[in-house]
N, CA, C and O atoms as a Tripos MOL2 file, in Angstrom:
@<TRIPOS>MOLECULE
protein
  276   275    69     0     0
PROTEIN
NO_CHARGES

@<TRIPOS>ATOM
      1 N          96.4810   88.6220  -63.4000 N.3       1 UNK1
      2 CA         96.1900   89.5370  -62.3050 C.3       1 UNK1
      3 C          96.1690   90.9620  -62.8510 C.2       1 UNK1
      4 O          97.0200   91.3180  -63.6660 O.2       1 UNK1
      5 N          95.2690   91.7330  -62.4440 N.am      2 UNK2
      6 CA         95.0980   93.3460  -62.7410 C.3       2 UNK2
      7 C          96.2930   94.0360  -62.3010 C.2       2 UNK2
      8 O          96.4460   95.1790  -62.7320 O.2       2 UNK2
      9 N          97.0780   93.6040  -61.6020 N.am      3 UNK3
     10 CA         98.0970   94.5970  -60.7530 C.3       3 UNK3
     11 C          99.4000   93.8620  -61.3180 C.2       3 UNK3
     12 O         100.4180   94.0250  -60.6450 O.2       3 UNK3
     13 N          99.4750   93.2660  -62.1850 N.am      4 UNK4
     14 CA        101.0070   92.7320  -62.5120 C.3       4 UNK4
     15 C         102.1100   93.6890  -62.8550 C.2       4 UNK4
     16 O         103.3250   93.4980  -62.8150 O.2       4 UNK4
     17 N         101.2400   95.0730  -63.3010 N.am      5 UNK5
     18 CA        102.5840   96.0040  -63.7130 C.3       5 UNK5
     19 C         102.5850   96.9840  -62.6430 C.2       5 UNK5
     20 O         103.3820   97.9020  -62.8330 O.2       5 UNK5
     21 N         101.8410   97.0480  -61.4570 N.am      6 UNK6
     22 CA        101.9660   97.6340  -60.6680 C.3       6 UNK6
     23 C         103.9200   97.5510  -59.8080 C.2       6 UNK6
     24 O         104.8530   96.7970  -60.0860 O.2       6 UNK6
     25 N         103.8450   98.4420  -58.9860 N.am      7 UNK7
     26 CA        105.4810   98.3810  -58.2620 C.3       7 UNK7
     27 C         105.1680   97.9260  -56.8260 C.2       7 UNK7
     28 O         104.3490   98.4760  -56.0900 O.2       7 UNK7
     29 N         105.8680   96.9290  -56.5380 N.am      8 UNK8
     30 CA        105.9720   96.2420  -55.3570 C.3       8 UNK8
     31 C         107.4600   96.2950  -54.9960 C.2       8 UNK8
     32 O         108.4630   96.2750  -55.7090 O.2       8 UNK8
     33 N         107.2760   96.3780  -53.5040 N.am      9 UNK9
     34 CA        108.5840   95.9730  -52.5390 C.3       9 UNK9
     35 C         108.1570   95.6840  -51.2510 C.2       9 UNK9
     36 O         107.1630   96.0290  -50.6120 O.2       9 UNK9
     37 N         109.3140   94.8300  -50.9480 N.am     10 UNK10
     38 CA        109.0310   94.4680  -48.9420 C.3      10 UNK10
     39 C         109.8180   94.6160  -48.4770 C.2      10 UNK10
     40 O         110.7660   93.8700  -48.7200 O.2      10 UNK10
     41 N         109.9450   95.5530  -47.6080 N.am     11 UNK11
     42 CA        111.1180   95.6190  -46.2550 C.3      11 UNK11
     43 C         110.8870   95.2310  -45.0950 C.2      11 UNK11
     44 O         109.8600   94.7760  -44.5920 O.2      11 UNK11
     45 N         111.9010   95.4320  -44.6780 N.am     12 UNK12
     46 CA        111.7110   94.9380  -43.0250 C.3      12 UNK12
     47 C         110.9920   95.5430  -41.7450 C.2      12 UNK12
     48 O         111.8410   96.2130  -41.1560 O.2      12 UNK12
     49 N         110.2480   95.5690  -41.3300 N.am     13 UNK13
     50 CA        109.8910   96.4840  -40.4690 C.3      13 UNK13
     51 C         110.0520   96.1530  -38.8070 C.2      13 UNK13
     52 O         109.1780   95.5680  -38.1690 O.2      13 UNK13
     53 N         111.2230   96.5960  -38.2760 N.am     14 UNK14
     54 CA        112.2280   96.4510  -37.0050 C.3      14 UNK14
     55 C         110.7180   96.4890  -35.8910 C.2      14 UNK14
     56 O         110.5470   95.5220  -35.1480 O.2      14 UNK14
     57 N         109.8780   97.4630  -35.8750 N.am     15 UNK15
     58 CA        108.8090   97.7680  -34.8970 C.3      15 UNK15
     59 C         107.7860   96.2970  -35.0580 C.2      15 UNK15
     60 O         107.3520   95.7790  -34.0300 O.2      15 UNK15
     61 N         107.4790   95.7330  -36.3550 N.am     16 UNK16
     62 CA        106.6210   94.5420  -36.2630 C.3      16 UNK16
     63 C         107.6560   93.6320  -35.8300 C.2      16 UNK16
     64 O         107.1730   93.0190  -34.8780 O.2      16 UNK16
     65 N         108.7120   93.2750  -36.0230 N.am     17 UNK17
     66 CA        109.1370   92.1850  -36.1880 C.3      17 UNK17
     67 C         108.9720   91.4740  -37.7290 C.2      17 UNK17
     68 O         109.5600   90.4190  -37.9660 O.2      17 UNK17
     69 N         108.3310   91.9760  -38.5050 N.am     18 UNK18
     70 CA        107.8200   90.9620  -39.8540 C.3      18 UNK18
     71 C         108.3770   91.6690  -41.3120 C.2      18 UNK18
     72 O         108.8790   92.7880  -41.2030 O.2      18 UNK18
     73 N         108.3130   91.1180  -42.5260 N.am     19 UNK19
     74 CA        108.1880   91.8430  -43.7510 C.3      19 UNK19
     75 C         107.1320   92.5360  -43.6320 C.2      19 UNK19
     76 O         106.1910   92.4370  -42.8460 O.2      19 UNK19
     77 N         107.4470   93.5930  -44.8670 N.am     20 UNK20
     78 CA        106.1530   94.7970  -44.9680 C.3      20 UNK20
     79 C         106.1880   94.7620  -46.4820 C.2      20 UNK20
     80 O         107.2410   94.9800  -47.0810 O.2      20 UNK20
     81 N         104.8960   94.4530  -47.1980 N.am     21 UNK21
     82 CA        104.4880   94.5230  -48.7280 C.3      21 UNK21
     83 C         103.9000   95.6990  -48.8110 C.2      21 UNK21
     84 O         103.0270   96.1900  -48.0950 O.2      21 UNK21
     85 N         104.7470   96.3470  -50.2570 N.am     22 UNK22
     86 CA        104.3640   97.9810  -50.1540 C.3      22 UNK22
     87 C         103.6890   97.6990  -51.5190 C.2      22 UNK22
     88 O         104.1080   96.7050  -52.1130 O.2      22 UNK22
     89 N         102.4750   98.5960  -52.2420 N.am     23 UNK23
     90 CA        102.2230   98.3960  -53.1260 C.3      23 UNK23
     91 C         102.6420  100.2970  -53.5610 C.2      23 UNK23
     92 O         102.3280  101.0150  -52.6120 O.2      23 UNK23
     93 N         103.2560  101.1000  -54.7720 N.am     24 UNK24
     94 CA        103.4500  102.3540  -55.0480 C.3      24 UNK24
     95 C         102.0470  102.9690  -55.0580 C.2      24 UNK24
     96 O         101.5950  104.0530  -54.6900 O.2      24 UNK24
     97 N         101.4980  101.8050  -55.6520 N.am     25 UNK25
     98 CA         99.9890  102.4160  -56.4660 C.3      25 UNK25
     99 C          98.9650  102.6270  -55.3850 C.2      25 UNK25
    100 O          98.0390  103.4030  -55.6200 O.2      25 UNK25
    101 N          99.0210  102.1350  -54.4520 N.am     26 UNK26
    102 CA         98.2950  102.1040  -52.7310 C.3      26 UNK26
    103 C          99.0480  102.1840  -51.9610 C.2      26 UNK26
    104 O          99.5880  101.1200  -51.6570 O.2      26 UNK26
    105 N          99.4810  103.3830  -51.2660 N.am     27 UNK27
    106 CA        100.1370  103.9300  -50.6520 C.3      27 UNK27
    107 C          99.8900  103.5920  -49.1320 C.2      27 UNK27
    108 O         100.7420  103.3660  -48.2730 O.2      27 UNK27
    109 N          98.5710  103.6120  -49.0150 N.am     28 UNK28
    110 CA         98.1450  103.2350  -47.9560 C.3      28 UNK28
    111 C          97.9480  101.3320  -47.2830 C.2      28 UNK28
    112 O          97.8920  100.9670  -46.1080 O.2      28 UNK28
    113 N          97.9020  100.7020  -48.2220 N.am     29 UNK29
    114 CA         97.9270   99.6690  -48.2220 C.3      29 UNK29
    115 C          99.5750   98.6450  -47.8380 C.2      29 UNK29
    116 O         100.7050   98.8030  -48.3000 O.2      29 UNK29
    117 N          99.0730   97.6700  -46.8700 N.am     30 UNK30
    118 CA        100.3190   97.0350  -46.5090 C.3      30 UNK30
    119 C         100.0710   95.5000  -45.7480 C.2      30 UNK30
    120 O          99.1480   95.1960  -44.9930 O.2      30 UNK30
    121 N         101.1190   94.7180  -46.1740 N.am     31 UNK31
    122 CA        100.9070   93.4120  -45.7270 C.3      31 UNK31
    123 C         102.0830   92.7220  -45.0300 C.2      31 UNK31
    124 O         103.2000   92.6820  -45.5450 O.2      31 UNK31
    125 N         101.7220   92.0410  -43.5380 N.am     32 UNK32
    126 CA        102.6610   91.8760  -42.9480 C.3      32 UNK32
    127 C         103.0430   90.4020  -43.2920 C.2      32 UNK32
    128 O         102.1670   89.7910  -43.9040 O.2      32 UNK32
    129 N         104.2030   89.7110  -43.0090 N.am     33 UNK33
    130 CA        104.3830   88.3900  -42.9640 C.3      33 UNK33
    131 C         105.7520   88.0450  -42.6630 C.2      33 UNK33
    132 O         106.6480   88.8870  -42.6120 O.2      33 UNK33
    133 N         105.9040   86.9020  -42.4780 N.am     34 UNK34
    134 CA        107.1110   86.2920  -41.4010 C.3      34 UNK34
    135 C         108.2070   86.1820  -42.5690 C.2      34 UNK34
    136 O         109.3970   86.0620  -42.2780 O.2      34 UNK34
    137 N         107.6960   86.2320  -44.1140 N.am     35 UNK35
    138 CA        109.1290   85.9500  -45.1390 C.3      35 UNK35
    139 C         108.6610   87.3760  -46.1070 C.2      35 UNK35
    140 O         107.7800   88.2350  -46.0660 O.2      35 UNK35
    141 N         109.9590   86.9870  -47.0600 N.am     36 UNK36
    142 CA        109.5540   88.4810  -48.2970 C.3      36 UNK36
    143 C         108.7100   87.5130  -49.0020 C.2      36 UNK36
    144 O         107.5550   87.8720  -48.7700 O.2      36 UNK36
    145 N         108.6930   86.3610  -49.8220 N.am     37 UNK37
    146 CA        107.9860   85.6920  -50.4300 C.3      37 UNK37
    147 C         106.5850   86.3940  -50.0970 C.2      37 UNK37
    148 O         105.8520   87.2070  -50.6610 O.2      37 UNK37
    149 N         106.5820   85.4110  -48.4630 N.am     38 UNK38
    150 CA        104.4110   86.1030  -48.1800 C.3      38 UNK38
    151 C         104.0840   87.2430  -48.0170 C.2      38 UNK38
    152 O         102.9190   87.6380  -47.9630 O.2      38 UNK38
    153 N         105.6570   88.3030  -47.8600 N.am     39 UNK39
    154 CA        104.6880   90.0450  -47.6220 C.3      39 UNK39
    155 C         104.5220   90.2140  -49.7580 C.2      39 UNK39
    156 O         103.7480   90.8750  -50.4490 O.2      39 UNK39
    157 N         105.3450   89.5250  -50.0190 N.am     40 UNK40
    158 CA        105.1530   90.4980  -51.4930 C.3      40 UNK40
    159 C         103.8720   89.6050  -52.2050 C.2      40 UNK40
    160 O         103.1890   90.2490  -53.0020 O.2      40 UNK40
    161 N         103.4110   87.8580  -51.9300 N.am     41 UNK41
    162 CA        102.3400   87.6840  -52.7740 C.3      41 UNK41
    163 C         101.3250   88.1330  -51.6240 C.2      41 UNK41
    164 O         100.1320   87.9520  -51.8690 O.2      41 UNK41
    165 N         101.6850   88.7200  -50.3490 N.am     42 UNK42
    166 CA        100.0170   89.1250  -49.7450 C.3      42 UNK42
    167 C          99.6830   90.4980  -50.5490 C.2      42 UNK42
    168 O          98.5860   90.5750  -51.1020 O.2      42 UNK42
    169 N         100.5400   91.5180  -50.6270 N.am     43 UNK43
    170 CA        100.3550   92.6090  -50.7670 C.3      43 UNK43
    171 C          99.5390   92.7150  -52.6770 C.2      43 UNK43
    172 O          98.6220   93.3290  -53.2210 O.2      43 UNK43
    173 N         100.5510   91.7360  -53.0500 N.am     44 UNK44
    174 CA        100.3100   91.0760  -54.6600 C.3      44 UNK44
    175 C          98.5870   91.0300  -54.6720 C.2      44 UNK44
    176 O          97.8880   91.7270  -55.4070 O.2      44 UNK44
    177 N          98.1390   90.1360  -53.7730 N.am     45 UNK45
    178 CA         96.3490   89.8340  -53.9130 C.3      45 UNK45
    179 C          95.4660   90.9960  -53.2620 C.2      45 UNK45
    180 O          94.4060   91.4660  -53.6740 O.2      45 UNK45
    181 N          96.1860   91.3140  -52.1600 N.am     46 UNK46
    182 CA         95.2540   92.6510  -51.8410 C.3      46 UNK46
    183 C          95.3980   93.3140  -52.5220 C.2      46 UNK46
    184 O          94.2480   93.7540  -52.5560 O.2      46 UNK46
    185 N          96.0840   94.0570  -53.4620 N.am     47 UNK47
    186 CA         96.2740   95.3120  -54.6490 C.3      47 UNK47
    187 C          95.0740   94.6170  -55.4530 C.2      47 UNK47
    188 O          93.9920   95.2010  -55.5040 O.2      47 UNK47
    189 N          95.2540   93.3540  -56.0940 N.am     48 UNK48
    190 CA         94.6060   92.9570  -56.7810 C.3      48 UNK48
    191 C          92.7490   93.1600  -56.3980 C.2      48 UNK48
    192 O          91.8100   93.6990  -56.9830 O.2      48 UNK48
    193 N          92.9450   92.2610  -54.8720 N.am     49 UNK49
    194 CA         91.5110   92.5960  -54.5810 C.3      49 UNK49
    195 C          90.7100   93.9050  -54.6420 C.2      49 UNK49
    196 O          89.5360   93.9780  -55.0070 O.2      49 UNK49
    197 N          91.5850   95.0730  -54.1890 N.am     50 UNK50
    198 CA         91.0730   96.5950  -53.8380 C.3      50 UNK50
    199 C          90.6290   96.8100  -55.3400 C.2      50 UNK50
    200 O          89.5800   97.4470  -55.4390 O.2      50 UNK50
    201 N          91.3800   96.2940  -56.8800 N.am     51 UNK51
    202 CA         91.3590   96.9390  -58.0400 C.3      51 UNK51
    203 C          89.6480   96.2020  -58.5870 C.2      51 UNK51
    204 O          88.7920   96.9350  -59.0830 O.2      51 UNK51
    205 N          89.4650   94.9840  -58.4150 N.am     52 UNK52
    206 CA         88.2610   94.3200  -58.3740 C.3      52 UNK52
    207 C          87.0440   95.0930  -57.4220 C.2      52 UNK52
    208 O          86.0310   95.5710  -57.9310 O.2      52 UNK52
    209 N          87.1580   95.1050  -56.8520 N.am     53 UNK53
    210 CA         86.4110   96.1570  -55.5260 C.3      53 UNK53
    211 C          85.8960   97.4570  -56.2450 C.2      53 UNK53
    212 O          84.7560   97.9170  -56.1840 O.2      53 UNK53
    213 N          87.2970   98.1020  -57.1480 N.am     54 UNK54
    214 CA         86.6330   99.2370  -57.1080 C.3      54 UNK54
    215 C          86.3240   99.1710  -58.9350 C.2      54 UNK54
    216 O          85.5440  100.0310  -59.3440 O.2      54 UNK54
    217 N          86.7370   98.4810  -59.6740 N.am     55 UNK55
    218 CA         85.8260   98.0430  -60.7110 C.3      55 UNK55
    219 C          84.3390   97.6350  -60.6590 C.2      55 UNK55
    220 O          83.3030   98.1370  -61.0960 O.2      55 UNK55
    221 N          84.6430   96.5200  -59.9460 N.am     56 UNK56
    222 CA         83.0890   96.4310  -59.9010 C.3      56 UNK56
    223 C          81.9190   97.9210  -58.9840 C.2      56 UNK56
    224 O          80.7630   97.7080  -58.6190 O.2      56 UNK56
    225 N          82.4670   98.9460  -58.8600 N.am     57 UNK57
    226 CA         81.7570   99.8770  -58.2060 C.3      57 UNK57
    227 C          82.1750  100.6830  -59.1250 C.2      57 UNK57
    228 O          81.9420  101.8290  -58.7390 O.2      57 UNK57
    229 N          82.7880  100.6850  -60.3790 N.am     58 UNK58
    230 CA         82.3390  101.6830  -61.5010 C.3      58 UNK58
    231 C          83.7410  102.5730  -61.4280 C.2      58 UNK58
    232 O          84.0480  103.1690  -62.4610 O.2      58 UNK58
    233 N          84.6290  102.7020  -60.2460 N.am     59 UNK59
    234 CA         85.6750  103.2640  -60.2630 C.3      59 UNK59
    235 C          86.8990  102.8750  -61.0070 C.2      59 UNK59
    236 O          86.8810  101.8230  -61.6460 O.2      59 UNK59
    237 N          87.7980  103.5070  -60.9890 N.am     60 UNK60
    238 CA         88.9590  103.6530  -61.8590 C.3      60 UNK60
    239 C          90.0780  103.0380  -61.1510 C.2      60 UNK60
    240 O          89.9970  103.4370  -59.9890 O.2      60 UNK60
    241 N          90.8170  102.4670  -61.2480 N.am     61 UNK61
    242 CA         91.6790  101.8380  -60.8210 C.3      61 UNK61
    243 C          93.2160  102.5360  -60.8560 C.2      61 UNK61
    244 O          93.8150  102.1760  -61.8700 O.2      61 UNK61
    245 N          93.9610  103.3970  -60.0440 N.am     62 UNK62
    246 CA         95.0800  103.8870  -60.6280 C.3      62 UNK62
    247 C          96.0800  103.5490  -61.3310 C.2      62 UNK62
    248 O          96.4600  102.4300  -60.9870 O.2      62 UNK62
    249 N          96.8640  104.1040  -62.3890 N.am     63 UNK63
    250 CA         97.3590  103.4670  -63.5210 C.3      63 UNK63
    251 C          98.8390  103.1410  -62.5990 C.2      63 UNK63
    252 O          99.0810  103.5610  -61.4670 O.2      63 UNK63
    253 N          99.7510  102.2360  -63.4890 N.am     64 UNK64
    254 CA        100.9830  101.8000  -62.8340 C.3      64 UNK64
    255 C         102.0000  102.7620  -63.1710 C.2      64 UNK64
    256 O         102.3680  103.3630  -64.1800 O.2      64 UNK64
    257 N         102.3430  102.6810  -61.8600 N.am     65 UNK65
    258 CA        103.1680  104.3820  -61.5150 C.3      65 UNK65
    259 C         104.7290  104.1180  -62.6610 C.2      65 UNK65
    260 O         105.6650  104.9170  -62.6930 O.2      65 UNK65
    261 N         104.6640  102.9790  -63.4010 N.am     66 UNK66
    262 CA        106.0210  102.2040  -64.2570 C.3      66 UNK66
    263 C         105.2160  102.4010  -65.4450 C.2      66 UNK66
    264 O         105.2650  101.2810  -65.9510 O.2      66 UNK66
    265 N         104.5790  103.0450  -66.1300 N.am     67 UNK67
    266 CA        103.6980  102.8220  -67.0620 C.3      67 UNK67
    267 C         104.3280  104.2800  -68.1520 C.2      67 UNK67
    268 O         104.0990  105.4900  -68.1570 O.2      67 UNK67
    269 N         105.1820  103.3740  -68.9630 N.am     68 UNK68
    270 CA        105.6960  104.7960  -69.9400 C.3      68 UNK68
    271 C         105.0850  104.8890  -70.9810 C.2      68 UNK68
    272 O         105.0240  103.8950  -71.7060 O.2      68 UNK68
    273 N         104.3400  106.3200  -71.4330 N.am     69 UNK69
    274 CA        103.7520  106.1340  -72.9320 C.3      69 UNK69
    275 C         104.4240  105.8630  -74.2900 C.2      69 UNK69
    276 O         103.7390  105.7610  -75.3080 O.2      69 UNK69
@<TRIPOS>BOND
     1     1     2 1
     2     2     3 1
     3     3     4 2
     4     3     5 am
     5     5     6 1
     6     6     7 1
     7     7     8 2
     8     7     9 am
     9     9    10 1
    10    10    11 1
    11    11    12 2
    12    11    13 am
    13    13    14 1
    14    14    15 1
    15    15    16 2
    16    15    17 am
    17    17    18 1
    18    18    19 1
    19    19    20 2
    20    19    21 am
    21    21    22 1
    22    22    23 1
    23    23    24 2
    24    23    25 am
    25    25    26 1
    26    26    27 1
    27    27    28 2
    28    27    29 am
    29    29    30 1
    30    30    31 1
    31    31    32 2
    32    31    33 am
    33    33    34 1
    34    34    35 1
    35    35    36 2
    36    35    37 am
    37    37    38 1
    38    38    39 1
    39    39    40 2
    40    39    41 am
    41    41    42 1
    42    42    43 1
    43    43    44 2
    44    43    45 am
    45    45    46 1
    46    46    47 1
    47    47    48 2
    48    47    49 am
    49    49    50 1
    50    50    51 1
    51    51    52 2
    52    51    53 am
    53    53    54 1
    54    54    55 1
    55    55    56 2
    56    55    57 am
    57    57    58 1
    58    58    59 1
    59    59    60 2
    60    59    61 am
    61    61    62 1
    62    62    63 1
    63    63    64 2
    64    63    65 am
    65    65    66 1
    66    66    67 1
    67    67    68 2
    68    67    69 am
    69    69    70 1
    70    70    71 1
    71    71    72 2
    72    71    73 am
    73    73    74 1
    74    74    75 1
    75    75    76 2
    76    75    77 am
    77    77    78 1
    78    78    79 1
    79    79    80 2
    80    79    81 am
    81    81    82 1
    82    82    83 1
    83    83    84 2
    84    83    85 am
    85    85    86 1
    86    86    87 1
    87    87    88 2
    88    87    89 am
    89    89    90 1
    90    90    91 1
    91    91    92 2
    92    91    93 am
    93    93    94 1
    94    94    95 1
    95    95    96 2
    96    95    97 am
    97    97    98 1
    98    98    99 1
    99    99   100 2
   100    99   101 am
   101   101   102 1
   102   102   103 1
   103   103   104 2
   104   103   105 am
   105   105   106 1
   106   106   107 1
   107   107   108 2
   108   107   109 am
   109   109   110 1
   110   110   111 1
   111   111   112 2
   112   111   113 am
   113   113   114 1
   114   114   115 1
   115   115   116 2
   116   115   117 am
   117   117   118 1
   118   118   119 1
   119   119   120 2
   120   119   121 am
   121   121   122 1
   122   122   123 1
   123   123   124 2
   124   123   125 am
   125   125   126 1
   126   126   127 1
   127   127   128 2
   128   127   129 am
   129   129   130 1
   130   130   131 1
   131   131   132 2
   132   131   133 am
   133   133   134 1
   134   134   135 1
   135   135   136 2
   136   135   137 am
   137   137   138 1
   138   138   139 1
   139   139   140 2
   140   139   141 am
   141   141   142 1
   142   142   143 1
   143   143   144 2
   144   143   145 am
   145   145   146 1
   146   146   147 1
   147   147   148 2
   148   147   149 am
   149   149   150 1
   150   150   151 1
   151   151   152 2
   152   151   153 am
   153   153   154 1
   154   154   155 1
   155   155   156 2
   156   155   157 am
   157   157   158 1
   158   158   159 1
   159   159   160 2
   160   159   161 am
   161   161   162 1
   162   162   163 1
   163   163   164 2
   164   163   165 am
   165   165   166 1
   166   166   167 1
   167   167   168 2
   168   167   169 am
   169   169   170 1
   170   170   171 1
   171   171   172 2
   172   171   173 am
   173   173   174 1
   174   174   175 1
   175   175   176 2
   176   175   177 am
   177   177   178 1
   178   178   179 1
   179   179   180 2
   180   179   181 am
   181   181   182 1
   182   182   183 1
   183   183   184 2
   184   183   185 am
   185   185   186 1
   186   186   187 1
   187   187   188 2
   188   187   189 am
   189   189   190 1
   190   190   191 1
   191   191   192 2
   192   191   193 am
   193   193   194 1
   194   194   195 1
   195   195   196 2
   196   195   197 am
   197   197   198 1
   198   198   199 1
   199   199   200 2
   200   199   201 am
   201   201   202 1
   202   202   203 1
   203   203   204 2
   204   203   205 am
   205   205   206 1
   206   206   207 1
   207   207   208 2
   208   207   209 am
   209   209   210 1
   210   210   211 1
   211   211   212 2
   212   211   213 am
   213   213   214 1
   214   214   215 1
   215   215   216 2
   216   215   217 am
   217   217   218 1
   218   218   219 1
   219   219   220 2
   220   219   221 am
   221   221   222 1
   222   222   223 1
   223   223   224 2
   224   223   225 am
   225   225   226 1
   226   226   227 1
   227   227   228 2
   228   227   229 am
   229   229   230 1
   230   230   231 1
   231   231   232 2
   232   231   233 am
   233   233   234 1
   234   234   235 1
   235   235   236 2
   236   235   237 am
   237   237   238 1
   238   238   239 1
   239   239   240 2
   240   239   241 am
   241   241   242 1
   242   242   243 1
   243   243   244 2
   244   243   245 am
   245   245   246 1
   246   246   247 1
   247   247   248 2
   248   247   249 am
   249   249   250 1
   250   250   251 1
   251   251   252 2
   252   251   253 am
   253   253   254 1
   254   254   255 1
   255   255   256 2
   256   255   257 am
   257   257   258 1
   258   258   259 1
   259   259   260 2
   260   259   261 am
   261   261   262 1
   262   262   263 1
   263   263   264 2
   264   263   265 am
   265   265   266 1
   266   266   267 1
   267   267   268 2
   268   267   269 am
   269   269   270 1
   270   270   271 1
   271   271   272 2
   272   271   273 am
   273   273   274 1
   274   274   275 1
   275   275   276 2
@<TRIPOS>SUBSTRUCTURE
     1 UNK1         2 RESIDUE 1 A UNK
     2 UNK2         6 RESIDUE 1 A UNK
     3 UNK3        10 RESIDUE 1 A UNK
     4 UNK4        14 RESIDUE 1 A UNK
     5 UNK5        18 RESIDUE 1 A UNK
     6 UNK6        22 RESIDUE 1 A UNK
     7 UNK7        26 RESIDUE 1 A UNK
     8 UNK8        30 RESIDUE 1 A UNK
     9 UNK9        34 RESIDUE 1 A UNK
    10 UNK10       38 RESIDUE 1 A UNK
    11 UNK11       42 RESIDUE 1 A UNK
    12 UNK12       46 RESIDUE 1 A UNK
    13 UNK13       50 RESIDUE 1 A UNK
    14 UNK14       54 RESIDUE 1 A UNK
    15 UNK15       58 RESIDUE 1 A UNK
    16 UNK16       62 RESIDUE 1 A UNK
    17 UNK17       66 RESIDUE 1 A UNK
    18 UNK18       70 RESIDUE 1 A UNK
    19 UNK19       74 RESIDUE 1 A UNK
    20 UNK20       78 RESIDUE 1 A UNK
    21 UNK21       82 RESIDUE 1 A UNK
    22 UNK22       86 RESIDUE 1 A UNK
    23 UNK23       90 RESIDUE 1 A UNK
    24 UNK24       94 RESIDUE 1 A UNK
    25 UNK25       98 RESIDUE 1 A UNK
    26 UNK26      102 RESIDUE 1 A UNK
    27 UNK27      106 RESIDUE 1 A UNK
    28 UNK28      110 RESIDUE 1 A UNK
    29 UNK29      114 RESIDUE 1 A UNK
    30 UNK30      118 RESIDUE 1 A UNK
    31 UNK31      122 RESIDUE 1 A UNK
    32 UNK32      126 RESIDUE 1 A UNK
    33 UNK33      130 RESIDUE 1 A UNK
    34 UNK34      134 RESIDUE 1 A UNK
    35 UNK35      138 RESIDUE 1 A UNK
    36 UNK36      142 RESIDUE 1 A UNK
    37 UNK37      146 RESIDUE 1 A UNK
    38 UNK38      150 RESIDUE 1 A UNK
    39 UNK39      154 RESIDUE 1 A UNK
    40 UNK40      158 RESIDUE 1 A UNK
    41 UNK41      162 RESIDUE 1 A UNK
    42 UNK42      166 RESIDUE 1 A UNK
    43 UNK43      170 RESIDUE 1 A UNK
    44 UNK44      174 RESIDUE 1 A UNK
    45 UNK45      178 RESIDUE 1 A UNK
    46 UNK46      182 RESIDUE 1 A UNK
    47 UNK47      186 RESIDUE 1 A UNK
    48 UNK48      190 RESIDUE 1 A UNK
    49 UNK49      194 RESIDUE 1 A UNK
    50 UNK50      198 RESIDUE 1 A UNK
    51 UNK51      202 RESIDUE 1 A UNK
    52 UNK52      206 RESIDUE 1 A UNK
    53 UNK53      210 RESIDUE 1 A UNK
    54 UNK54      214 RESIDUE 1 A UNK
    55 UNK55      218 RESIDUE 1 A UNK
    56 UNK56      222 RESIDUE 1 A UNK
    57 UNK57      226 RESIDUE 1 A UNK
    58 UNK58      230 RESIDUE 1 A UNK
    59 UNK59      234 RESIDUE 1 A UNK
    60 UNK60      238 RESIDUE 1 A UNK
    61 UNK61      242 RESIDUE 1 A UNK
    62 UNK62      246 RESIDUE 1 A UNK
    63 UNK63      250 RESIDUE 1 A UNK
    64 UNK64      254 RESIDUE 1 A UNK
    65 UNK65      258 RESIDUE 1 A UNK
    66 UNK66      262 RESIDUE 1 A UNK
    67 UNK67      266 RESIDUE 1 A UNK
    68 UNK68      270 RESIDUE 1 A UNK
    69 UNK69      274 RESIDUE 1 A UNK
């Protein structure tokens, strides 16, 4: 997967009722689900998908915010 070194977490979110998959690197991006397991591999494939998306359209993919030189 393109996003493996990316930073993930899921919390709880009291207003859905559900987990929330945060990706650092897409800030804007988020995935709901009834366990942490499915918010963190949903959020896992959508990061992934958006980075495919914008490869194949010639764009740059942002680097992983864990990424030390």
């Amino acid at each position: 997967m393109a996003t493996d070194h990316y930073t993930y977490r899921v919390i709880w979110s009291l207003e859905d009722g559900e987990h929330v998959g945060l990706c650092s690197e897409f800030p804007l991006l988020s995935w709901l689900a009834s366990t942490t397991d499915e918010a963190l591999a949903g959020i896992r494939r959508l990061a992934n998908d958006v980075v495919i998306d914008m490869e194949e359209l010639g764009d740059r993919p942002p680097p992983s915010s864990s990424h030390h030189a």
